[in-house]
N, C-alpha and C positions, 0 to 999 in steps of 0.2 A: 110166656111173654117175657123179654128180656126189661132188664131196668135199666132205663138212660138219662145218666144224671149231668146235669151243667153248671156248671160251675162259670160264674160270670165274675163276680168281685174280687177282684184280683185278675191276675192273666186268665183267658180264657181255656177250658179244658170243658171236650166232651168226651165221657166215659160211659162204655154201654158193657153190663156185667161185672163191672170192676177192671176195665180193660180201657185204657185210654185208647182213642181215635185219634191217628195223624192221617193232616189232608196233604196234599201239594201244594192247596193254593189257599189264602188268608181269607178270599171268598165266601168259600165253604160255611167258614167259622163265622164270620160276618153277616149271612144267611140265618145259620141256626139262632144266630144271637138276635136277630131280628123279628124272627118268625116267633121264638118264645117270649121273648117281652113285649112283643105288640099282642099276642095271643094273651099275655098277665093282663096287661091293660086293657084287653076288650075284646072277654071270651066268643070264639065262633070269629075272629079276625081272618079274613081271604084276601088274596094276595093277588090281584092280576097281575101274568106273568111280565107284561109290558110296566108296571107300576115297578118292580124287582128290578129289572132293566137299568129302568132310571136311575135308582138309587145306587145299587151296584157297579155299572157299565156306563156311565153317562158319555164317554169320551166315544164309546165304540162305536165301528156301524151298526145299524140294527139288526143286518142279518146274523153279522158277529156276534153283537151281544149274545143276540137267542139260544146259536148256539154255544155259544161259551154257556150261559145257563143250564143247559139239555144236559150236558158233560157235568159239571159238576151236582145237578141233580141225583143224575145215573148215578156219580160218587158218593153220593149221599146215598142214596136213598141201597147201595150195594152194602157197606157200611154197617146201616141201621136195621140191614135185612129185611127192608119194607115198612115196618114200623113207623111210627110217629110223626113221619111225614107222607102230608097227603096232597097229590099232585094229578093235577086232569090237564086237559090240551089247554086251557086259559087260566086259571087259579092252581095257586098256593097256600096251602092251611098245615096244620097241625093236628094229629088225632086227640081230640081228650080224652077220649079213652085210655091212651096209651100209658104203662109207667113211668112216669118219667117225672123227674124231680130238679129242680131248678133255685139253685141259691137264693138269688134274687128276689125271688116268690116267698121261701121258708123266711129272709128276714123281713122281709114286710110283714108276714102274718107277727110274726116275735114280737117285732117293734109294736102292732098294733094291737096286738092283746091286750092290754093296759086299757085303751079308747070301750073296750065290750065288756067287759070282766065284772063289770055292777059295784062300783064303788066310783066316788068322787072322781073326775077326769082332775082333777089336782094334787091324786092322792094315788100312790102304787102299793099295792100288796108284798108282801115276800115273794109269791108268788110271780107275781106282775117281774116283779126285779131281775127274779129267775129268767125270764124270758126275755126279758132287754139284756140281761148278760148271755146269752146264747143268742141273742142277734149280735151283737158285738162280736161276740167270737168268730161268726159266718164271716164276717166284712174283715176280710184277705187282703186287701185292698181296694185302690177306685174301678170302678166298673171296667171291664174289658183293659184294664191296667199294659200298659206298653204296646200295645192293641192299634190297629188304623189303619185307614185305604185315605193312598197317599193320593188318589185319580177321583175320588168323592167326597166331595163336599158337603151334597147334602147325610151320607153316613154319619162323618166326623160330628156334623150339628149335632144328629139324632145323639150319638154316641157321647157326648158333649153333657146335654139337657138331663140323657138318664143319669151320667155320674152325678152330677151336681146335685141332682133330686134325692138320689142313694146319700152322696153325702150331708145334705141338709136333714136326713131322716137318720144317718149315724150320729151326726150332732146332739139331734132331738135326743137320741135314746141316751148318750152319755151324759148329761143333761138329767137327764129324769133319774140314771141309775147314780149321779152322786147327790141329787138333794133329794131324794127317796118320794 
């Protein structure tokens, strides 16, 4: 099974094997990026294909959209040699099964170690520290960083909300890792 890692904080990069993926179209990118953090936020997350549409395609016609979607599915999913992404004639999901490892996800766990670790939530371990300096170091910068579909609206929101969240929780962790 190949390993496919995503890198979101900062400009976006997917790499499968140690092998960076280039698409044609920002789509693509915009896609995976969606599919994996709505998948962090709410494991077993499906995706009607007409819901994608929306988000991605909103200007087009519908039959366009679809297939504009079909085509860069096929790209994807040629790509990822089937793997990780899971695709039927109306949904959209993600394999869990699959290896795949995701920035976004490693510094939330980081940052939140501290919150489960069994000592005072006002109080960090060395330990604890160690791990808020290793989510820091993940944060490359803001989420999907120079990143955007100039035709979606509702994307940009979405895209918008996550950085600002990441960056409220990069706060939090510098913050906790200089008054210990």
């Amino acid at each position: 099974m190949a390993k496919l890692e995503l890198f979101l904080l900062g400009p976006p990069r997917l790499v499968r094997d140690g092998v960076p993926l280039q698409f044609d179209t920002r789509k693509i990118m915009a896609l995976v990026a969606y599919l994996a953090v709505s998948e962090l936020e709410s494991e077993g997350a499906r995706f009607s294909r007409e819901s994608l549409l929306a988000l991605l395609w909103p200007d087009l016609e519908p039959s366009r959209a679809r297939a504009v979607l079909r085509r860069n599915l096929s790209l994807l999913r040629s790509a990822l040699e089937g793997e990780w992404l899971v695709v039927d004639r109306q949904m959209i999901s993600t394999d869990p099964q699959a290896n795949f490892w995701l920035d976004v996800d490693q510094f939330r766990r980081l940052v939140r170690a501290w919150e489960t670790h069994g000592h005072p939530q006002d109080q960090a371990c060395a330990e604890c520290l160690e791990a808020l300096a290793e989510a820091v170091a993940l944060y490359q910068g803001d989420f999907l960083q120079g990143f955007g579909l100039r035709d979606s609206i509702a994307y940009d929101d979405w895209q918008f909300f996550q950085a600002e969240r990441l960056r409220q929780e990069l706060a939090s962790a510098l913050e906790r890792l200089v008054y210990g």
